[in-house]
C-alpha positions, 0 to 999 in steps of 0.5 A: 902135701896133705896124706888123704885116707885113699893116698894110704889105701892105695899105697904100694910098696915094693916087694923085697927078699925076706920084707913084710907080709904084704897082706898085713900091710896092706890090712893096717895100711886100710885100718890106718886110712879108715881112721884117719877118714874118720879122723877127718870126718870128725874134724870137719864136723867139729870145725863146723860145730865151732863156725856154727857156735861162733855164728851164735855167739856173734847172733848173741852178742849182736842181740846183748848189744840191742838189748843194751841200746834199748836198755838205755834208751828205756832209761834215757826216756823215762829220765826225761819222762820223769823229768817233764812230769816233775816240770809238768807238776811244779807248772800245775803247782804253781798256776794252782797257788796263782788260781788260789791266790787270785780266788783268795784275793776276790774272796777279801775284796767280796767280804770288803765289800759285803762289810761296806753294804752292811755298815750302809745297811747300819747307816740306812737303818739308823737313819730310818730309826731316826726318822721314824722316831721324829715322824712319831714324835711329830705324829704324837705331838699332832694328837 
């Protein structure tokens, strides 16, 4: 049984022949169960302190264990963030040499071809020469 401040201010002791001074007794009895109610009072007030404090922690360490997860998850999205604009970059690479590829090829076949009209070009104007110079050698020979 626990001994509460009033168990000890109430307290009575019986009177004997030559006992204590019933004054002095009762006096520490009530300076005794004044500080053990304070004592008690401090008590409670502490173990509330430690349920607020571990309240706390808790709140912390559930926060610590969100911000982790965020965390990772951060990093988890931008590795594969990273990942698809290093895909994406290879993909554009790529299509870009194709389309470069593809123009060069046209480039080749459109000089092939330029240098095709300007050996025709050649061919025509020495046939025309040639034609011209008989048609003057004929036109000479005429006069």
């Amino acid at each position: 049984m626990r001994i509460t401040p009033l168990d000890i201010q109430q307290k009575k002791f019986p009177k004997k022949f030559k006992g204590y001074d019933s004054d002095d007794v009762k006096s520490f009895l009530e300076l005794i169960g004044e500080e053990l109610a304070e004592l008690l009072k401090e008590n409670t007030n502490m173990k509330e302190e430690a349920k607020r404090i571990g309240n706390q922690m808790k709140e912390y360490t559930d926060l610590e264990a969100a911000l982790r997860d965020t965390l990772m998850k951060s990093q988890e999205f931008v590795g594969t963030y990273i990942a698809n604009a290093r895909k994406d970059g290879e993909l554009l690479q790529k299509k870009a040499d194709l389309k470069a590829d593809e123009i060069l090829k046209e480039s080749k076949q459109t000089i092939a071809g330029i240098h095709s009209e300007i050996n025709d070009l050649k061919g025509i104007r020495q046939h025309f020469k040639e034609e011209m110079k008989k048609l003057i050698e004929s036109n000479l020979e005429k006069v």
